[in-house]
N, CA, C and O atoms as a MOPAC input file, in Angstrom:
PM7 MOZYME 1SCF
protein

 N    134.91100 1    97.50900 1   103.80800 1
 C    135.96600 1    97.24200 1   102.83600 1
 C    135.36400 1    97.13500 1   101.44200 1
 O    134.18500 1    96.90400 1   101.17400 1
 N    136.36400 1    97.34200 1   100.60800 1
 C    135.93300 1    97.02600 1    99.09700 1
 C    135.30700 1    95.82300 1    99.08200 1
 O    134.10000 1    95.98900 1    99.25900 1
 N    135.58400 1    94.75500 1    98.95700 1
 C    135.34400 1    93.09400 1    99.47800 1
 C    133.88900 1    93.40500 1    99.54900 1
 O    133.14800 1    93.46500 1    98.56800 1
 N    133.51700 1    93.61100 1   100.87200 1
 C    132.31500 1    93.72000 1   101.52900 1
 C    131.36300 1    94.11100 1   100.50600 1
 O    130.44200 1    93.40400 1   100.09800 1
 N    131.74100 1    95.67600 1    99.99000 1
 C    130.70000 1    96.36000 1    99.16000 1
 C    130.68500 1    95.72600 1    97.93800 1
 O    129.66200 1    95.74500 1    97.25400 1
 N    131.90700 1    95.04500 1    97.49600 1
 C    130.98400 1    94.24600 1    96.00400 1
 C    130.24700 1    93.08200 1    96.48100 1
 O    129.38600 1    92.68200 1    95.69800 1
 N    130.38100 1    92.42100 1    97.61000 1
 C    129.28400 1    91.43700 1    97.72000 1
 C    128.22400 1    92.31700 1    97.98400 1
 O    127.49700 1    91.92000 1    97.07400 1
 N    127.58600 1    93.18400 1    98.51300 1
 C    126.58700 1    93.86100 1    98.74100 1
 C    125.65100 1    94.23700 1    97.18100 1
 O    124.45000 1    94.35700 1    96.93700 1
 N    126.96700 1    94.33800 1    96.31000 1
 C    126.32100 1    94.73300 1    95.26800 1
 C    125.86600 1    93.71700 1    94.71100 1
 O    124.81100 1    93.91300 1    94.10700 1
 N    126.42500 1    92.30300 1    94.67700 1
 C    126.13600 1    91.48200 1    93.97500 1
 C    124.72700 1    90.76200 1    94.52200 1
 O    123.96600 1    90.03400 1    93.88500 1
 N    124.64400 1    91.15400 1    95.75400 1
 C    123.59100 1    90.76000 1    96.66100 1
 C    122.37000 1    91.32100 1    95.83700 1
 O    121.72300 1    90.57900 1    95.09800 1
 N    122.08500 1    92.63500 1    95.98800 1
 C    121.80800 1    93.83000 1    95.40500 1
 C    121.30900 1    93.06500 1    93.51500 1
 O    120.18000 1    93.27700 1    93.07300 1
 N    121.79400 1    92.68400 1    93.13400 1
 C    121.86600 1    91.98000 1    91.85500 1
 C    121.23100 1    91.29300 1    91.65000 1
 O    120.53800 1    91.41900 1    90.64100 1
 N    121.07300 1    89.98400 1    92.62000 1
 C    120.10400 1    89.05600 1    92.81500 1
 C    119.07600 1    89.50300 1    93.11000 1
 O    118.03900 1    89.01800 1    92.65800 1
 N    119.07800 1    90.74900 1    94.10800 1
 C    117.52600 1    91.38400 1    94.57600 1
 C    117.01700 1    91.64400 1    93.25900 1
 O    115.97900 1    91.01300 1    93.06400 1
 N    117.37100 1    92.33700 1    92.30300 1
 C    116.44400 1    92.92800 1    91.29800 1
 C    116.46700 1    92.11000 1    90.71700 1
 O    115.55900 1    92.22700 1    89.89400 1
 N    117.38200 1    90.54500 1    90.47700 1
 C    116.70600 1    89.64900 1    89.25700 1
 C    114.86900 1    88.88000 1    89.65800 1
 O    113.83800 1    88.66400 1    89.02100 1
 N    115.42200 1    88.68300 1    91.24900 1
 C    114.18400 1    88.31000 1    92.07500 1
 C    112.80200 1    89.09400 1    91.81000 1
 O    111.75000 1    88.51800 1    91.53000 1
 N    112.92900 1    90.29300 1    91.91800 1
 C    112.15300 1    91.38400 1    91.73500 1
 C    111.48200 1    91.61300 1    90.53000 1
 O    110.28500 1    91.87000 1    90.40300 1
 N    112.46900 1    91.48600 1    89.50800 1
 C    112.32900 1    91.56200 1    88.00200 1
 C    111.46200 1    90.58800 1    87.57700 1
 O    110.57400 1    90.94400 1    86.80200 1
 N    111.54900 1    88.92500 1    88.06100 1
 C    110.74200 1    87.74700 1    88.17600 1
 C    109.45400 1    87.91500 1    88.21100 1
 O    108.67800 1    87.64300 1    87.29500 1
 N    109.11000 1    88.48400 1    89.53200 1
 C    107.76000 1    88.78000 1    90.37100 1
 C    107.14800 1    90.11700 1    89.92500 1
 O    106.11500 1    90.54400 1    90.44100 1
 N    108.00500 1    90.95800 1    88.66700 1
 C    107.14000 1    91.64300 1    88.05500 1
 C    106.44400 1    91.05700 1    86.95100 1
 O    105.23400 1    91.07300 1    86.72400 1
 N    107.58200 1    90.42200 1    86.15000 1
 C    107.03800 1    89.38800 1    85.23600 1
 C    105.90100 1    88.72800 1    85.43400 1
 O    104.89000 1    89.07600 1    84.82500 1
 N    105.88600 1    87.68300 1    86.30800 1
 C    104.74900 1    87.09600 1    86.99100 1
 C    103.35700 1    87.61900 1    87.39700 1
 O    102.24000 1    87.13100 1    87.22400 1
 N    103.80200 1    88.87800 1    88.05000 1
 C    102.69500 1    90.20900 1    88.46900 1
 C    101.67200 1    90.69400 1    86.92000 1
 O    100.46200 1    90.61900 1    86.70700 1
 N    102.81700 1    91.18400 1    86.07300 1
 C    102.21900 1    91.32900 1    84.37000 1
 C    101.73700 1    90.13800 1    83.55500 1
 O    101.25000 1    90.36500 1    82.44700 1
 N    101.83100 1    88.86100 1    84.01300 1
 C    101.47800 1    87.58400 1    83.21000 1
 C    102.62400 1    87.12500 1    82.13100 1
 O    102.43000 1    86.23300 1    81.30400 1
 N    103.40800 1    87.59700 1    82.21200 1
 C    104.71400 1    87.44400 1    81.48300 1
 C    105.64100 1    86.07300 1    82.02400 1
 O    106.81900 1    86.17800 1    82.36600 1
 N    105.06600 1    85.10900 1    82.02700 1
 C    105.36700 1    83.52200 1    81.96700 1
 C    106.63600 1    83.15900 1    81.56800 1
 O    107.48800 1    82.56100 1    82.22500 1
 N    106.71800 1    83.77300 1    79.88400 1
 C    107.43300 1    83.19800 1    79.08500 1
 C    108.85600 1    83.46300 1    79.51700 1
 O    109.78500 1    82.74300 1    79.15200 1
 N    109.02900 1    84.67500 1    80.42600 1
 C    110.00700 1    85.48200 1    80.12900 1
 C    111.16000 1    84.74100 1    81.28000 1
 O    112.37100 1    84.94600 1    81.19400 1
 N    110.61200 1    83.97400 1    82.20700 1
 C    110.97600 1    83.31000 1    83.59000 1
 C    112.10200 1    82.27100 1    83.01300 1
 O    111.69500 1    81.19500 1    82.57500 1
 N    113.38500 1    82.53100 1    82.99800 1
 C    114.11600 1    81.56800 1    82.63400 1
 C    113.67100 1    79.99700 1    83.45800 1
 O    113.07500 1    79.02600 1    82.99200 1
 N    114.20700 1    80.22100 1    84.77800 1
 C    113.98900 1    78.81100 1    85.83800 1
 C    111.93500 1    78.91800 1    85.97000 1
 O    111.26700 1    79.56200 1    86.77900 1
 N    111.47300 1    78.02000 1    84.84000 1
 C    110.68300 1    77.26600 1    85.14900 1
 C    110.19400 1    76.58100 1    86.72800 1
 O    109.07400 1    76.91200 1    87.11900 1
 N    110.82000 1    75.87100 1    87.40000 1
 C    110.17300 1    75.53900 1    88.66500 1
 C    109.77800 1    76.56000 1    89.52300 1
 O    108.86100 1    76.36100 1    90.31900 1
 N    110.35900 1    77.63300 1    89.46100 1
 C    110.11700 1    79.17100 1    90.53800 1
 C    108.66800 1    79.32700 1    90.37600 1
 O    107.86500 1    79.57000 1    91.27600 1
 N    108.35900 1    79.11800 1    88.80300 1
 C    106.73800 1    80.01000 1    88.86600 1
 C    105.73300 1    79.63200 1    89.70800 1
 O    104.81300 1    80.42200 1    89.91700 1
 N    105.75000 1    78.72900 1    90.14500 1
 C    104.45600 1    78.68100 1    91.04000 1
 C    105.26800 1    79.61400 1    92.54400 1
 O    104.41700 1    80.44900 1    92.84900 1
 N    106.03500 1    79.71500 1    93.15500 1
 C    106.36300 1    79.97300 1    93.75000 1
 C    106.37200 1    81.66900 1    94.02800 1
 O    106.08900 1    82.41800 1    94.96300 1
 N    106.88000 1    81.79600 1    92.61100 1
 C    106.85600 1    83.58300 1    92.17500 1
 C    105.20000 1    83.54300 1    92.18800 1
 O    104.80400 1    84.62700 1    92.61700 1
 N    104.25300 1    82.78300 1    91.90900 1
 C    102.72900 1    83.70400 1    91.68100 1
 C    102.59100 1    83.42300 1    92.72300 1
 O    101.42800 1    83.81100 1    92.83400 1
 N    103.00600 1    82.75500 1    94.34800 1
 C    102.19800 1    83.08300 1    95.49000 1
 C    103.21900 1    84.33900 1    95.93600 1
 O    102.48600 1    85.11000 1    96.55600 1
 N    104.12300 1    84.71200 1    95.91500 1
 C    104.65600 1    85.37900 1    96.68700 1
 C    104.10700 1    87.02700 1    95.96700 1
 O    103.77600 1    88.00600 1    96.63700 1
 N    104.13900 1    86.94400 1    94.55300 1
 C    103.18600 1    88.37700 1    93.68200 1
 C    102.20700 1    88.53400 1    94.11300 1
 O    101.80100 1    89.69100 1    94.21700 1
 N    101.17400 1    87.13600 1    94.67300 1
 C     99.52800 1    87.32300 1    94.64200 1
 C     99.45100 1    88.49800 1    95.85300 1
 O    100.07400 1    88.62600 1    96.90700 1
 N     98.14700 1    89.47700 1    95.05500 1
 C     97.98200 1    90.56700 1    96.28600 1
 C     99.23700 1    91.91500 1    95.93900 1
 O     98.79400 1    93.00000 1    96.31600 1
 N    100.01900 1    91.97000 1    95.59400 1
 C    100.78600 1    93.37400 1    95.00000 1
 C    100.68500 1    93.44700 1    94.37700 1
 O    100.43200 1    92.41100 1    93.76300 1
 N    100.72700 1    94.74600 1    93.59600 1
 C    100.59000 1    95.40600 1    92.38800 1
 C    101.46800 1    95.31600 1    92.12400 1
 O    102.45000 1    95.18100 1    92.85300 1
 N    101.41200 1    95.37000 1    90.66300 1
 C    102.59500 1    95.33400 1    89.73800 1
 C    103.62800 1    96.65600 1    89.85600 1
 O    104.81800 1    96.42600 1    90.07100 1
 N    103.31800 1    97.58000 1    89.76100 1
 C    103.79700 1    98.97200 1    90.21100 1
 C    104.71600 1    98.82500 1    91.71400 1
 O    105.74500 1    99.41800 1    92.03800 1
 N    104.34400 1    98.35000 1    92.06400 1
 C    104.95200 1    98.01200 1    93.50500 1
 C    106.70600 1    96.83400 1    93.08400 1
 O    107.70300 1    96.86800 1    93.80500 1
 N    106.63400 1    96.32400 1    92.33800 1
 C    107.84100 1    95.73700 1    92.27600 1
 C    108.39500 1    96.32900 1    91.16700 1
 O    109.56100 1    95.95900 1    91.03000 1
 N    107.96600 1    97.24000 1    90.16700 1
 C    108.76000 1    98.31400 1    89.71200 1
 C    109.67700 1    99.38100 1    90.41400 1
 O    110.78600 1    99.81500 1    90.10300 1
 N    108.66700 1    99.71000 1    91.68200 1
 C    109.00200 1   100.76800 1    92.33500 1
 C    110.58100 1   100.14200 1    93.54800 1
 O    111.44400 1   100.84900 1    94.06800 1
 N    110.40200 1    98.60400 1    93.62900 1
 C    111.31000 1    98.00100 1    93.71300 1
 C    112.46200 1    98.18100 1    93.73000 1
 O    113.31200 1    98.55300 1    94.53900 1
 N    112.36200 1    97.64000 1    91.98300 1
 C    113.60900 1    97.82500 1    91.45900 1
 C    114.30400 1    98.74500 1    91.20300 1
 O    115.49000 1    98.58900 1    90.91500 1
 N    113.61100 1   100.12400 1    91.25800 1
 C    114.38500 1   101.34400 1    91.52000 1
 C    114.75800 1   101.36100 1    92.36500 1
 O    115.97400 1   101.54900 1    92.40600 1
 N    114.05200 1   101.18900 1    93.59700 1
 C    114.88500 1   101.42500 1    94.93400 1
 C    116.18200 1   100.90200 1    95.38900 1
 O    116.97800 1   101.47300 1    96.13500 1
 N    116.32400 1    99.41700 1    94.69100 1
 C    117.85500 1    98.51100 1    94.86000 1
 C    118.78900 1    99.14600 1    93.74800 1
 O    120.00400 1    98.95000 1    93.77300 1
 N    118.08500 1   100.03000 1    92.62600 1
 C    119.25400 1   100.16100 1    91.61400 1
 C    119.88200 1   101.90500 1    92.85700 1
 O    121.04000 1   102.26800 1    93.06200 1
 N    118.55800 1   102.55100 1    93.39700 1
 C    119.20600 1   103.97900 1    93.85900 1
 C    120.24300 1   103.05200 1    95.02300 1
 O    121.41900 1   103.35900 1    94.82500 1
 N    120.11900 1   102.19400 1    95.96500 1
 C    120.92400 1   101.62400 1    97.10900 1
 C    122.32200 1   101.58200 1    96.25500 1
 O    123.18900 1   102.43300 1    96.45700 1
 N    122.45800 1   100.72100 1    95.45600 1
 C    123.71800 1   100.09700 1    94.19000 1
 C    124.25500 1   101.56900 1    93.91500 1
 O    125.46600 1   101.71300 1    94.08200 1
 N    123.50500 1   102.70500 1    93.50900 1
 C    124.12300 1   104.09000 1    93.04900 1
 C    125.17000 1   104.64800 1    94.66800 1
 O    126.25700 1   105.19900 1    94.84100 1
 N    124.05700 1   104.10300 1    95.57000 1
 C    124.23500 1   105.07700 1    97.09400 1
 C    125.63500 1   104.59300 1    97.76100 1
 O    126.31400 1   105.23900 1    98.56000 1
 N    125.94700 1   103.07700 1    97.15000 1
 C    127.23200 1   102.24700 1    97.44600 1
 C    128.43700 1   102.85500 1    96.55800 1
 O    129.63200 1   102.72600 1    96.82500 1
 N    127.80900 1   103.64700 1    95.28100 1
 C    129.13600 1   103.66800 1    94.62900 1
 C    129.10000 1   105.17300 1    94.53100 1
 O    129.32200 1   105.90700 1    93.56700 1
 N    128.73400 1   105.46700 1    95.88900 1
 C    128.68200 1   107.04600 1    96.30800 1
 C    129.63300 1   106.79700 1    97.54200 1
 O    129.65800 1   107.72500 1    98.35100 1
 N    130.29100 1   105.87900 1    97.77800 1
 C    130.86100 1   105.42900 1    99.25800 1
 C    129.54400 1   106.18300 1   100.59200 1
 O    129.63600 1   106.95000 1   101.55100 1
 N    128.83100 1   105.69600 1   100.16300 1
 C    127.35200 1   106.10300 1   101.70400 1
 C    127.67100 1   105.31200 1   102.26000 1
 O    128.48200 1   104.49200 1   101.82900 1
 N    127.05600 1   105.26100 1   103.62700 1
 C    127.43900 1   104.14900 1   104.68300 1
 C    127.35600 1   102.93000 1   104.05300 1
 O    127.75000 1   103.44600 1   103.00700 1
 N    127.18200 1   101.64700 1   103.70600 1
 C    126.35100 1   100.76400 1   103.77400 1
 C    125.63100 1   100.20000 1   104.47400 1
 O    124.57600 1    99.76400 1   104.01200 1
 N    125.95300 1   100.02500 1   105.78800 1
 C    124.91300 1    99.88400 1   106.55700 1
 C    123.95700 1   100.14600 1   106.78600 1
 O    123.04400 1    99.41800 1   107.17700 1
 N    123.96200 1   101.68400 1   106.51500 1
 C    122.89300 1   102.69800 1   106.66600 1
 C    121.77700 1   102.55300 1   105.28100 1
 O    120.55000 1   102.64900 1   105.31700 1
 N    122.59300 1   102.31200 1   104.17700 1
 C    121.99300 1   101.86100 1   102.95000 1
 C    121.14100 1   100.69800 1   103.01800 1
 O    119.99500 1   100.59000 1   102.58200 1
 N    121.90400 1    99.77100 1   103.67100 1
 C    121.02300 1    98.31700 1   103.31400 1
 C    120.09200 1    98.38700 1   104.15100 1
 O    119.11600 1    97.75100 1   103.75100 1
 N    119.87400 1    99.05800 1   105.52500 1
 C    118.68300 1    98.93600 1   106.57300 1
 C    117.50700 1    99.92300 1   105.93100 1
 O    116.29500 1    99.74100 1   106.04900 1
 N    118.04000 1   100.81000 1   105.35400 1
 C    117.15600 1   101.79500 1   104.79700 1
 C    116.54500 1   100.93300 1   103.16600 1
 O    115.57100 1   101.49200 1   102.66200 1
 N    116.76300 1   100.42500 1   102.86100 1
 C    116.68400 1    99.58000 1   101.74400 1
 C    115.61200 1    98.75300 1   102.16200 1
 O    114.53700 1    98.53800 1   101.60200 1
 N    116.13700 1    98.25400 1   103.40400 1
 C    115.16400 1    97.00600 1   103.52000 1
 C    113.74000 1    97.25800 1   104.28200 1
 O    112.95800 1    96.31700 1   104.41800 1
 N    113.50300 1    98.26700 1   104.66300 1
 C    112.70900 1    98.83000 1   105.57000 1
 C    111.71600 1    99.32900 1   104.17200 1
 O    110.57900 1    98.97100 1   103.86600 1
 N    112.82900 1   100.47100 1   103.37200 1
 C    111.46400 1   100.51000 1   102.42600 1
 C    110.90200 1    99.38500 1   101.59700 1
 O    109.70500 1    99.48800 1   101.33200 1
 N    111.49100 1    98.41600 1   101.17500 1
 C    111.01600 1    96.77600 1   100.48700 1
 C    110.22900 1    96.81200 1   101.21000 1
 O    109.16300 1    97.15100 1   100.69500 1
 N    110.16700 1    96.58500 1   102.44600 1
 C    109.24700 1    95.78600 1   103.74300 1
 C    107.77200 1    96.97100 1   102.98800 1
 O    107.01300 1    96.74400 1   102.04600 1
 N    107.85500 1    97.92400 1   103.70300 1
 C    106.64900 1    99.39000 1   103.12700 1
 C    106.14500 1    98.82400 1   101.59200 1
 O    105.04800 1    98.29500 1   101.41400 1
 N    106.96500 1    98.99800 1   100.73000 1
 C    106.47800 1    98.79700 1    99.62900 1
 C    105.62300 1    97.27700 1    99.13400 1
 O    104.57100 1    97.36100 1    98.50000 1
 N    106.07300 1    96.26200 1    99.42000 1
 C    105.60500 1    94.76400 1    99.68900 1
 C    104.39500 1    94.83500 1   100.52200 1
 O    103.41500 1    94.24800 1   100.06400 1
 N    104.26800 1    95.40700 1   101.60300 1
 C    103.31900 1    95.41000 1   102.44400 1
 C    101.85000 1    95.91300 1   102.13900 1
 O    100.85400 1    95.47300 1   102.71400 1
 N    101.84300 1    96.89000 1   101.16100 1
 C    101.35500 1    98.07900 1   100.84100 1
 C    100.73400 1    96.96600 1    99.53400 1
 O    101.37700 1    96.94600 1    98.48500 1
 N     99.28600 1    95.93000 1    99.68500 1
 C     98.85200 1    95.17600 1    98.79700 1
 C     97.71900 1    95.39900 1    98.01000 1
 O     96.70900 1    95.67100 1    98.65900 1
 N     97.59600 1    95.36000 1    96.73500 1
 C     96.50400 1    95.94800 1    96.17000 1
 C     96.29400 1    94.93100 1    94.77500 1
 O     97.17800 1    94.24600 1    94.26100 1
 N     95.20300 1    95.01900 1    94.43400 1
 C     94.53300 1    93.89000 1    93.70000 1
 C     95.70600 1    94.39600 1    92.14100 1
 O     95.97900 1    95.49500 1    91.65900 1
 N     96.10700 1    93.04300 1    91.79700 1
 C     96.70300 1    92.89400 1    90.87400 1
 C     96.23000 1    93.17400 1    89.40900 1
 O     95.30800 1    92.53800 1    88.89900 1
 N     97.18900 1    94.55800 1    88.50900 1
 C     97.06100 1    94.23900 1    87.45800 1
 C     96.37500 1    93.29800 1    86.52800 1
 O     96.59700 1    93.35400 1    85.31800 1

């Protein structure tokens, strides 16, 4: 349903602010972290990925967000979504 797919998107929303965070963090970009208490939290979960890697991210949730307002499955979207996060996250290399 419609319903469904804007929560997906909004879901989707939060992913890349999350993402956007932990690039920040990844680049040394401190300042930029509105919620203060996260940062320690955001530099263990960055430590060990490259920065490039949560760029490559956030493209991937903005192509999912395009693939929703393509009426694509969603289902098929969000498992495929999350499978590549998982690949890309996994995939750790000495930090920027």
């Amino acid at each position: 349903t419609e319903g469904a797919r804007q929560g997906l998107k909004s879901i989707l929303f939060l992913t890349s602010v999350c993402l956007a965070d932990l690039l920040r963090v990844s680049c040394d970009v401190i300042d930029a972290i509105v919620n203060r208490k996260t940062i320690e939290r955001l530099e263990n979960l960055a430590a060990g990925i490259h920065s490039e890697r949560f760029g490559d991210a956030i493209r991937r949730v903005a192509q999912t967000e395009s693939q929703l307002n393509q009426n694509v499955n969603s289902q098929l979207c969000i498992e495929t979504l999350l499978f590549d996060l998982v690949d890309l996250m996994s995939k750790t290399h000495s930090r920027v």
